[in-house]
C-alpha positions as CSV (number, residue, x, y, z in Angstrom):
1,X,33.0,-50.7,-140.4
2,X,31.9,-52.7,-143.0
3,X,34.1,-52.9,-146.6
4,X,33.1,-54.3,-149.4
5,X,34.6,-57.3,-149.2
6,X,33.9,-58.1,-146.0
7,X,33.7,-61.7,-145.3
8,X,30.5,-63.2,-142.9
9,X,33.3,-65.2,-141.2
10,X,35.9,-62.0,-140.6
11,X,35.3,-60.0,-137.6
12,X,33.3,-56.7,-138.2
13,X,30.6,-54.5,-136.7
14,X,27.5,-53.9,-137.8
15,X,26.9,-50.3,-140.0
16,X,26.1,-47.5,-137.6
17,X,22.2,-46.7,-137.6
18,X,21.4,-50.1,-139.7
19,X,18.1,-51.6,-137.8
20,X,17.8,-55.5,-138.3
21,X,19.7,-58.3,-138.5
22,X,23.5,-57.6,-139.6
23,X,23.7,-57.1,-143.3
24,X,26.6,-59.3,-143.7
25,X,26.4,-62.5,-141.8
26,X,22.5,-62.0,-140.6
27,X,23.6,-62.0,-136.5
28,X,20.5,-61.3,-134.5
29,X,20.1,-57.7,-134.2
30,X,20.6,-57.4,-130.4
31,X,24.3,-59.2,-131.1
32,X,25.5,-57.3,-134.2
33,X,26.3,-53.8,-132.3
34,X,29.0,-55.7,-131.0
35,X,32.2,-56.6,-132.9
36,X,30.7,-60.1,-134.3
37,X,31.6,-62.6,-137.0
38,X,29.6,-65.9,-138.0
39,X,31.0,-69.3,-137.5
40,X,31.9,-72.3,-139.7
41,X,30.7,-76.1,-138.8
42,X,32.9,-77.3,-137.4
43,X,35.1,-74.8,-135.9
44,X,34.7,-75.5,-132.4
45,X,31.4,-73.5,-131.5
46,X,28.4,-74.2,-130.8
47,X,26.1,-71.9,-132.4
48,X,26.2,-69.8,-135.7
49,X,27.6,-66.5,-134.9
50,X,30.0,-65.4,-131.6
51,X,31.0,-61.7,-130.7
52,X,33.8,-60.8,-128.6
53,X,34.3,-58.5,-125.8
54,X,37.9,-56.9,-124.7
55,X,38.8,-57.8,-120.8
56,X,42.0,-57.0,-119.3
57,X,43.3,-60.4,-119.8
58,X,42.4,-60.4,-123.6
59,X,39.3,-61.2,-125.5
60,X,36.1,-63.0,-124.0
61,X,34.2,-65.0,-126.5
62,X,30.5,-65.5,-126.2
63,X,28.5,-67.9,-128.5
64,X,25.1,-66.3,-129.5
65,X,22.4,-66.9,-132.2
66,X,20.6,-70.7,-132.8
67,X,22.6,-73.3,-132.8
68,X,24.0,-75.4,-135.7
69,X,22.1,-78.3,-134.5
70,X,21.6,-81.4,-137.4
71,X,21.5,-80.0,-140.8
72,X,18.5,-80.2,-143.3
73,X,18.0,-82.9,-145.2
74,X,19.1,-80.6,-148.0
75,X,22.6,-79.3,-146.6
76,X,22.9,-83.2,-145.7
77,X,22.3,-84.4,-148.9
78,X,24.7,-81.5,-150.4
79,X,27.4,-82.5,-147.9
80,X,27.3,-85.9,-149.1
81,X,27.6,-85.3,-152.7
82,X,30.8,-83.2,-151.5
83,X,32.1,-85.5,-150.1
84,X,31.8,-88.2,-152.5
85,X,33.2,-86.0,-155.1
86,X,36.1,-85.2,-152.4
87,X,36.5,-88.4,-152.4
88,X,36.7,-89.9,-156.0
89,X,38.9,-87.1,-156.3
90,X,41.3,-88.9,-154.1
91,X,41.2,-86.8,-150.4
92,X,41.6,-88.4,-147.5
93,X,38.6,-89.0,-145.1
94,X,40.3,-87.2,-142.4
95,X,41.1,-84.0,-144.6
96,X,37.8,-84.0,-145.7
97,X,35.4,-84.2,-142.7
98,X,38.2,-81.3,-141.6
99,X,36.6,-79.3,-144.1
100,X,33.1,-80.4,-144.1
101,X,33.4,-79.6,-140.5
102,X,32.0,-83.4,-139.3
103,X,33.4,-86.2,-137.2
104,X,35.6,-89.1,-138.6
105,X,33.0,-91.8,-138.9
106,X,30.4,-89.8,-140.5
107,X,31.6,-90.5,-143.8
108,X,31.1,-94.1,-143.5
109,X,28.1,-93.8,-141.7
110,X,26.7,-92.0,-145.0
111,X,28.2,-94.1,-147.2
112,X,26.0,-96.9,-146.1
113,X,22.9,-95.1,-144.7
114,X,22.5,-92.9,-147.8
115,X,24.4,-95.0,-150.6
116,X,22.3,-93.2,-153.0
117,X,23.0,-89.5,-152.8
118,X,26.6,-90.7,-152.0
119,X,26.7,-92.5,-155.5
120,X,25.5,-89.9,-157.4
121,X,28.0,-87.7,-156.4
122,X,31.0,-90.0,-156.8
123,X,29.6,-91.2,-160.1
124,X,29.5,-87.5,-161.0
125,X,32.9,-86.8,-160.0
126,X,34.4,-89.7,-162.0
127,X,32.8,-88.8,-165.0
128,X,34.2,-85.2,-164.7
129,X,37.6,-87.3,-164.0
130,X,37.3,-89.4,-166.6
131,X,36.9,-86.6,-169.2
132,X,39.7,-84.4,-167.6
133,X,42.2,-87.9,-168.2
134,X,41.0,-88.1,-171.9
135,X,41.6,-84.4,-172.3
136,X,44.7,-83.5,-170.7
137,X,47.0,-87.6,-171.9
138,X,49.8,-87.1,-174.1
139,X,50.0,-82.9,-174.0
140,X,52.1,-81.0,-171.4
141,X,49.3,-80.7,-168.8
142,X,50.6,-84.4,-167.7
143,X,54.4,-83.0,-166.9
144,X,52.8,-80.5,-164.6
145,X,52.2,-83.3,-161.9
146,X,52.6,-86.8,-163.3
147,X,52.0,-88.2,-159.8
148,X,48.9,-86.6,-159.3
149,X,47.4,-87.7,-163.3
150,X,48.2,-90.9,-163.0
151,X,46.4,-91.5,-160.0
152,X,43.2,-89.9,-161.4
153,X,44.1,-91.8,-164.4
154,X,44.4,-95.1,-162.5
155,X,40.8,-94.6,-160.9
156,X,39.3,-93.6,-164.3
157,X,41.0,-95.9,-165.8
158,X,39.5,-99.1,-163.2
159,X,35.5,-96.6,-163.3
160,X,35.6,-97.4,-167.0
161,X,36.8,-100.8,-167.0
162,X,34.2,-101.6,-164.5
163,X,31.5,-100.3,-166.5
164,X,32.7,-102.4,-169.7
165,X,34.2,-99.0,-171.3
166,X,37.5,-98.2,-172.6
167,X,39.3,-94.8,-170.9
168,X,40.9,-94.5,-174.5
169,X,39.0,-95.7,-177.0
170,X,40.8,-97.0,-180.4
171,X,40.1,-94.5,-183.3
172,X,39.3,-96.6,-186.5
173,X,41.0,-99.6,-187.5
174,X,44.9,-98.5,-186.8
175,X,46.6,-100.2,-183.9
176,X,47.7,-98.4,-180.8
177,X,51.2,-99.3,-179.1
178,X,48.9,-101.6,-176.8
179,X,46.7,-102.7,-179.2
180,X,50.1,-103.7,-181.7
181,X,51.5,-105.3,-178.5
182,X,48.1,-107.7,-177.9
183,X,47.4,-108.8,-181.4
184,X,51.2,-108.7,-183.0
185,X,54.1,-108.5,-180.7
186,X,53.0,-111.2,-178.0
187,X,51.9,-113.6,-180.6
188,X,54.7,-113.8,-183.2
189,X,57.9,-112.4,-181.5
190,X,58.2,-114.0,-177.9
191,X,58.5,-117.7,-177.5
192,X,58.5,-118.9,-174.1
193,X,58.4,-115.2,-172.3
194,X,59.2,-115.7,-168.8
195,X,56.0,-115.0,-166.4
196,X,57.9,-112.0,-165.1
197,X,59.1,-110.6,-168.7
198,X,55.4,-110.7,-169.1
199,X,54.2,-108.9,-165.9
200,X,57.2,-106.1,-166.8
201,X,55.7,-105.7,-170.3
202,X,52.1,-105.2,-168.9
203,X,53.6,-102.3,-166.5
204,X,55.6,-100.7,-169.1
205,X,52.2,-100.8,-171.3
206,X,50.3,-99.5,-168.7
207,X,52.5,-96.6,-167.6
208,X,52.7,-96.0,-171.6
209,X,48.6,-95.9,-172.1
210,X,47.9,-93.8,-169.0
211,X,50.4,-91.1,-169.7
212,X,49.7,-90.9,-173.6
213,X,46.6,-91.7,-174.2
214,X,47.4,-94.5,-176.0
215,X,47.5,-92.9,-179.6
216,X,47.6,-95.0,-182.9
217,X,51.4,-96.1,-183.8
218,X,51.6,-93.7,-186.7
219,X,50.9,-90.5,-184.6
220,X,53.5,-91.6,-182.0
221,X,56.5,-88.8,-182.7
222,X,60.4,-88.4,-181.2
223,X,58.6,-85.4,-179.0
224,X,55.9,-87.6,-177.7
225,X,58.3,-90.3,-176.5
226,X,60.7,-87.8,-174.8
227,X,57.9,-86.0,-173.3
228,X,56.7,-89.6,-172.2
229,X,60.4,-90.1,-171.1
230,X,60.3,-86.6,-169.1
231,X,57.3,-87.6,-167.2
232,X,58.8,-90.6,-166.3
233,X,61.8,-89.0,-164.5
234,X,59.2,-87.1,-162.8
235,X,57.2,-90.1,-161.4
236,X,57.9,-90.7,-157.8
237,X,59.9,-94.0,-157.1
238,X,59.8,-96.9,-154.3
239,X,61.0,-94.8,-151.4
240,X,58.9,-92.0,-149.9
241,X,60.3,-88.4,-151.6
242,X,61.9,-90.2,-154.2
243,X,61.9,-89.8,-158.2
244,X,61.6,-93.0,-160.2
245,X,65.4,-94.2,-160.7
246,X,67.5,-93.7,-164.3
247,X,68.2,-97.2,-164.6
248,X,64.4,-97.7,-164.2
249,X,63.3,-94.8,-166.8
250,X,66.0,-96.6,-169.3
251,X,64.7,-99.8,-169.0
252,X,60.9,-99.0,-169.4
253,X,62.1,-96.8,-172.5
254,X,64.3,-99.4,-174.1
255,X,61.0,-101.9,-173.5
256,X,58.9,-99.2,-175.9
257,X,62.0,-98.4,-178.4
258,X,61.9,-102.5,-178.7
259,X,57.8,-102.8,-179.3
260,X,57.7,-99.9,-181.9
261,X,61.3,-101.8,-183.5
262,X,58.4,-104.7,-184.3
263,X,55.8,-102.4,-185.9
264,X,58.7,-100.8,-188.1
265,X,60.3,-102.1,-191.3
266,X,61.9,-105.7,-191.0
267,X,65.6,-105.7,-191.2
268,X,68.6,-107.3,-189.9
269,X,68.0,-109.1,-186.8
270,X,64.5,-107.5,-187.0
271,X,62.7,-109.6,-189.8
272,X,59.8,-110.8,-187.7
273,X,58.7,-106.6,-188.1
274,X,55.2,-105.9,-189.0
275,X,56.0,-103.1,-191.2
276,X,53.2,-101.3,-190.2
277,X,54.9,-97.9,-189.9
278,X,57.5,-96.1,-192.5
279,X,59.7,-95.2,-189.4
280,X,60.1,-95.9,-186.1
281,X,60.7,-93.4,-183.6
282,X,63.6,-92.8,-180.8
283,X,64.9,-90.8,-178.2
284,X,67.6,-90.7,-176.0
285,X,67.5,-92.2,-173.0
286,X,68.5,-90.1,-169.7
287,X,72.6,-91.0,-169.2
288,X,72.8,-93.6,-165.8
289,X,75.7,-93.1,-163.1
290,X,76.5,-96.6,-162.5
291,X,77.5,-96.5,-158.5
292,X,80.6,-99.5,-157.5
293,X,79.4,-102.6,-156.9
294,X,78.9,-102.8,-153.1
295,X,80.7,-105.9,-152.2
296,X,80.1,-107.6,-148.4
297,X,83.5,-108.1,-146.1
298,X,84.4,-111.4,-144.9
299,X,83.8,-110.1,-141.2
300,X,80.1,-108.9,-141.6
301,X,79.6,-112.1,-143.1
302,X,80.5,-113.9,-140.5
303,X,78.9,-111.2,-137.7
304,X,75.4,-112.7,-139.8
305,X,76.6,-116.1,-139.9
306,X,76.9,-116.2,-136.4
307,X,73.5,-114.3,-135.8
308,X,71.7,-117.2,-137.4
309,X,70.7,-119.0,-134.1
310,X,68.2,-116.2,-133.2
311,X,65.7,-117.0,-136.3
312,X,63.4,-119.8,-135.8
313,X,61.6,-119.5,-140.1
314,X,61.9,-120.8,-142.1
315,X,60.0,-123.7,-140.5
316,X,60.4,-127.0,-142.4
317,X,60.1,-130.6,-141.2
318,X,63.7,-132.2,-140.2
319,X,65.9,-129.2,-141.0
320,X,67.2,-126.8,-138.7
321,X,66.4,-123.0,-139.2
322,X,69.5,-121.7,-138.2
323,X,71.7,-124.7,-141.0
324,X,69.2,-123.2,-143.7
325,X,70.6,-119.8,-143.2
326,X,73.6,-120.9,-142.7
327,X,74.0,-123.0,-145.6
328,X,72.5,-120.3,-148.1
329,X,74.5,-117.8,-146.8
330,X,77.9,-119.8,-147.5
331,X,76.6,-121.3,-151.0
332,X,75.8,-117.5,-152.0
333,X,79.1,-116.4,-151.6
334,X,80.7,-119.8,-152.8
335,X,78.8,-120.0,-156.1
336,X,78.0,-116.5,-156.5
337,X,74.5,-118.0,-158.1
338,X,71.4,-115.5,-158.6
339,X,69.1,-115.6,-156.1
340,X,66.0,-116.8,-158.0
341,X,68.4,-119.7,-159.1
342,X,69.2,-120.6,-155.5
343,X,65.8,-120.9,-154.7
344,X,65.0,-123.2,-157.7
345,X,68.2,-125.7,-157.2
346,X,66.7,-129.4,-156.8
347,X,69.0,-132.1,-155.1
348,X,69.1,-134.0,-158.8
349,X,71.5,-131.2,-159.8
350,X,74.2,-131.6,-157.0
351,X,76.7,-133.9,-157.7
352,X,78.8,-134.4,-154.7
353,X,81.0,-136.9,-156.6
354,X,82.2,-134.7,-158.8
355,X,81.8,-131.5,-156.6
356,X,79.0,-129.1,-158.8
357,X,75.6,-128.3,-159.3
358,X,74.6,-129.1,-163.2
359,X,72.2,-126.3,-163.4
360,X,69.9,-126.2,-166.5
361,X,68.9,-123.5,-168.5
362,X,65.6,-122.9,-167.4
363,X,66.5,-122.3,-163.9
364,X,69.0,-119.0,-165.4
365,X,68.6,-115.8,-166.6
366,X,70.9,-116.6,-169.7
367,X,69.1,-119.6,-170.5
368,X,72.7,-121.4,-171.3
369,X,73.5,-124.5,-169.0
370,X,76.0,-124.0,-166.4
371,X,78.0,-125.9,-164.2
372,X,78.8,-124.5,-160.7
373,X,82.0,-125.4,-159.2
374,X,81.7,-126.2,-155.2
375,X,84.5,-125.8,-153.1
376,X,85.2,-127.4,-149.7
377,X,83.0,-125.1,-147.5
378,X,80.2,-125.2,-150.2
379,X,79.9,-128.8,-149.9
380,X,80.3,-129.1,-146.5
381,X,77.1,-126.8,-146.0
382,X,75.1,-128.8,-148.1
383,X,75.4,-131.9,-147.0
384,X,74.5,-130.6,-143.5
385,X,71.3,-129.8,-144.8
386,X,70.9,-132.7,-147.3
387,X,67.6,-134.6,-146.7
388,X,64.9,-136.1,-148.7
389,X,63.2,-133.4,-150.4
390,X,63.0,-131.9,-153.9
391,X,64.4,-128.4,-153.4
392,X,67.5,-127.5,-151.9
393,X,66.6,-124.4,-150.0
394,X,62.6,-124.3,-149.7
395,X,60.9,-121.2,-148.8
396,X,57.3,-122.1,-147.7
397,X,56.8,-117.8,-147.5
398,X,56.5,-114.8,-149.4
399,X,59.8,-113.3,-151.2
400,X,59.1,-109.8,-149.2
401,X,59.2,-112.1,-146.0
402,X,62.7,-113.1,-146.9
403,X,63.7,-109.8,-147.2
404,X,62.4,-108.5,-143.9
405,X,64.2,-111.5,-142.1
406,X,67.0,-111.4,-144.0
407,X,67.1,-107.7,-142.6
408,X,66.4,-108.5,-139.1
409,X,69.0,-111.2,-138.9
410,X,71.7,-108.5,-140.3
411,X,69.7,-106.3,-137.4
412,X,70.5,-108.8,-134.9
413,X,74.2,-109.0,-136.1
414,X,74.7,-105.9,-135.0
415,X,74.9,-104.1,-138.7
416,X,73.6,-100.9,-139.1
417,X,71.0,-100.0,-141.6
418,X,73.4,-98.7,-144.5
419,X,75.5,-101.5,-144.1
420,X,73.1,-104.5,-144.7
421,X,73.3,-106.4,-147.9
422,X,71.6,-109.1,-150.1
423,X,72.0,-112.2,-152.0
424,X,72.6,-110.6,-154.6
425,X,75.7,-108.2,-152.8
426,X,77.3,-112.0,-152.4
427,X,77.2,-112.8,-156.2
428,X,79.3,-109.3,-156.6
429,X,81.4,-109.9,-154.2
430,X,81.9,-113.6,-155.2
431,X,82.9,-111.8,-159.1
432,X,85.3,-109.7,-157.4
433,X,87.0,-112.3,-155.4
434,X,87.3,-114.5,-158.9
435,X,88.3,-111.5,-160.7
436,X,91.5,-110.9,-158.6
437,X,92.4,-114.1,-160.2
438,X,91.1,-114.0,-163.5
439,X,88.3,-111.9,-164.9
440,X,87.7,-114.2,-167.4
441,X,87.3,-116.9,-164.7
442,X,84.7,-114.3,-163.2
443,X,82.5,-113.8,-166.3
444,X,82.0,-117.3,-167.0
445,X,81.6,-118.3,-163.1
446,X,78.7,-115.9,-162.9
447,X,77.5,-117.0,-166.0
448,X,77.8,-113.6,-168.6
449,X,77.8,-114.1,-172.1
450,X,80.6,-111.0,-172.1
451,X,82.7,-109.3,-169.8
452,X,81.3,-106.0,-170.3
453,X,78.2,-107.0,-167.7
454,X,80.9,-108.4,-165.2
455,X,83.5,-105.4,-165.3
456,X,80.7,-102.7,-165.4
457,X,78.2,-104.1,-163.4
458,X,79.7,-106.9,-161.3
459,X,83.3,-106.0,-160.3
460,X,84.7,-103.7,-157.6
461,X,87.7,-102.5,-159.2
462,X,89.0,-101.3,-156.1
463,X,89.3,-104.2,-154.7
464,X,91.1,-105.4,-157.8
465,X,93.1,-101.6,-158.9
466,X,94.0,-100.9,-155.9
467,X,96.4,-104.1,-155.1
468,X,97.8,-104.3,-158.3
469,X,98.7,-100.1,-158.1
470,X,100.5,-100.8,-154.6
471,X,102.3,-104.0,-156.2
472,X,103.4,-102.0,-159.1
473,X,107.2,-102.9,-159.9
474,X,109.2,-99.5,-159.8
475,X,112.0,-98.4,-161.6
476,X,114.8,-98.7,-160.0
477,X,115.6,-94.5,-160.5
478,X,112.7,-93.7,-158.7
479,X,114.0,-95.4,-155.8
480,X,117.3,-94.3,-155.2
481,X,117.5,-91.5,-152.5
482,X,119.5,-88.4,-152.8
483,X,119.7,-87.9,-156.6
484,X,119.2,-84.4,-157.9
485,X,118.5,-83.1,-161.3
486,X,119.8,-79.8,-162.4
């Protein structure tokens, strides 16, 4: 029987006394008096319709009507357009020549045989993308699936650029955040911003236009920065099924909090502001669990000191592979120096005489000079690798390079995944070691303008609490056996 909302693809039988072609999917006449349904492209069958037949070992299928052969010029045309449209709106191929019921390679077969009717399509879609982006920045739509905007967003955002547009475009003559930021902040309140600060600031910016809209700096309210915020925490991080980390949402927040602080009313320690708005906005930033520093034992150190002889990079003219690993590895936890720093050391800061490194402030974080103590083994190490060259420790590669060695060695020690550490695990570990002796000693060694960094960030009190607890010196009551109270 046939109900109203029977489906040409759902199985079904053709009306009792209906003459003709079937009424819902059009099957051949001499087909339809059998239970019958029509096919999609794609499914597996070769013609348009099939009907089935009950045997004793199940259902026997039978393929009747014409077959789907090539399609016209225009169903091709209209499967292109889909699929271009599929495609701006960020599908994969695979998924959709699934639906379109094709082979894998037809889509870039079209895409170069028919460029035409495939560019209108995507050009259509993007338009329709780039008006849903302007419509839905800055209200709650965005929280629904921040992932998923802000791709759409980053394609509209690269269609407009490309056609010499704006996604957002600036309404009057009032600044924006980004717009502040290019013509104000950049100018007048950084002087020699590090190439990374800069590259941070841009991401922040971006993150900040794409999510927002990028209004002007007087409609930017306390609920549009924690919805901003909100989205954020919602964003997917590095790691596959991961949320963008706290410590990451904090510090693109405090990055905003410190822009709008310039186009606010000058003040103490803010008199370079631009004054351009009565009151500048703030929200609370989502509260951090700092985790203990992970600090590295002496033994796994040594398991991927000893594992060095297996690594053949980094490959540089009269020094041995396995002393450059070596020799960072023991300076690292010796000096307890960041890693960009180690990186950067020249042989004109190494005094051997008077056993440091004078490094100056350019090559630090802190931008103060420091001078590095060297011990025995530090020096030792060094001189084994001392030549004549400018850098200490040159790295012809990539830093991601470094970082899959640098895991392979620790592979080849014989340290499982969760246990693997990095240059910058050595520099806690070197605080904590210091900090058994003297925390002060510890802040200044790593170079900290305060102990707060160092005891909060730096330290494993553990390592430190948990020695001084056992060496406690106890009352000599508590350890006299036998005595009862009454």
């Amino acid at each position: 029987m046939i109900e109203a909302t029977t489906k040409p693809a759902e199985w079904h039988h053709k009306p009792n006394g209906w003459k003709g072609a079937c009424p819902v999917c059009n099957c051949p006449a001499d087909y339809a008096v059998k239970e019958h349904r029509a096919t999609v492209r794609g499914e597996g069958y070769a013609r348009r319709f099939v009907f089935r037949v009950r045997r004793d070992d199940g259902w026997s299928i039978r393929n009747v009507g014409a077959s789907w052969g090539r399609p016209t010029v225009d169903e091709r045309e209209g499967l292109i357009e889909k699929a271009a449209r599929a495609f701006a709106y960020g599908r994969t191929i695979s998924s959709i020549c699934e639906e379109l019921g094709v082979p894998t390679g037809t889509i870039s077969r079209w895409r170069l045989a028919h460029g035409p009717c495939w560019d209108k399509g995507y050009q259509s879609a993007m338009g329709d993308i780039v008006d849903v982006v302007r419509e839905q920045a800055g209200t709650d739509a965005v929280l629904t699936d921040p992932d998923q905007f802000l791709r759409l967003a980053i394609k509209a955002d690269k269609w407009a650029t490309d056609k010499g547009e704006e996604l957002f475009s600036q309404a009057g003559d009032e600044l924006t955040l980004t717009g502040f930021y290019r013509s104000y902040y950049f100018p007048t309140c950084t002087v020699d911003l590090a190439k990374s600060t800069q590259g941070i600031h841009q991401v922040v910016l971006k993150r900040w236009r794409l999510l927002t809209g990028d209004p002007p700096l007087s409609e930017i309210t306390v609920p549009m920065l924690a919805k901003w915020r909100d989205c954020l925490m919602k964003c997917r991080g590095q790691s596959p099924g991961s949320k963008m980390s706290i410590v990451t949402v904090r510090n693109f927040l405090r990055y905003v909090h410190m822009f709008l602080l310039k186009a606010g009313p000058p003040g103490y320690k803010n008199l370079d502001a631009a004054d351009l708005i009565p009151r500048v906005p703030w929200v609370k930033s989502p509260r951090a669990d700092l985790p203990a520093p992970k600090i590295v034992s002496v033994e796994s150190i040594s398991s991927v000191y000893n594992a060095t002889n297996t690594i053949m990079q980094p490959e540089i003219p009269g020094l041995n592979a396995a002393d450059w690993w070596q020799s960072l590895i023991a300076v690292a936890f010796n000096t307890g120096l960041r890693r960009r720093t180690l990186f950067e050391l020249r042989w004109d800061y190494v005094d051997f005489d008077k056993r440091v490194i004078n490094v100056p402030p350019k090559r630090l974080k802190s931008r103060r000079f420091q001078v590095v103590r060297l011990n025995e083994t530090a020096v030792e190490h060094l001189r084994r690798i001392e030549g004549d060259r400018e850098l200490v420790f040159p790295w012809p590669y990539c830093k991601e390079y470094f970082d899959r060695l640098f895991h392979k060695l620790q592979y080849e020690a014989g340290l499982p995944g969760k246990a693997h550490f990095g240059l910058h695990n050595l520099r806690k570990t070197f605080g904590t070691h210091i900090a058994q002796e003297s925390p002060q000693a510890a802040s200044m060694a790593l170079g900290h303008a305060g102990m707060d960094v160092t005891i909060k960030r730096y330290i494993n009190h553990d390592a430190i609490v948990h020695p001084a607890v056992d060496r406690l010196e106890q009352p000599e009551a508590f350890t006299v056996k036998g005595v009862t109270t009454s």
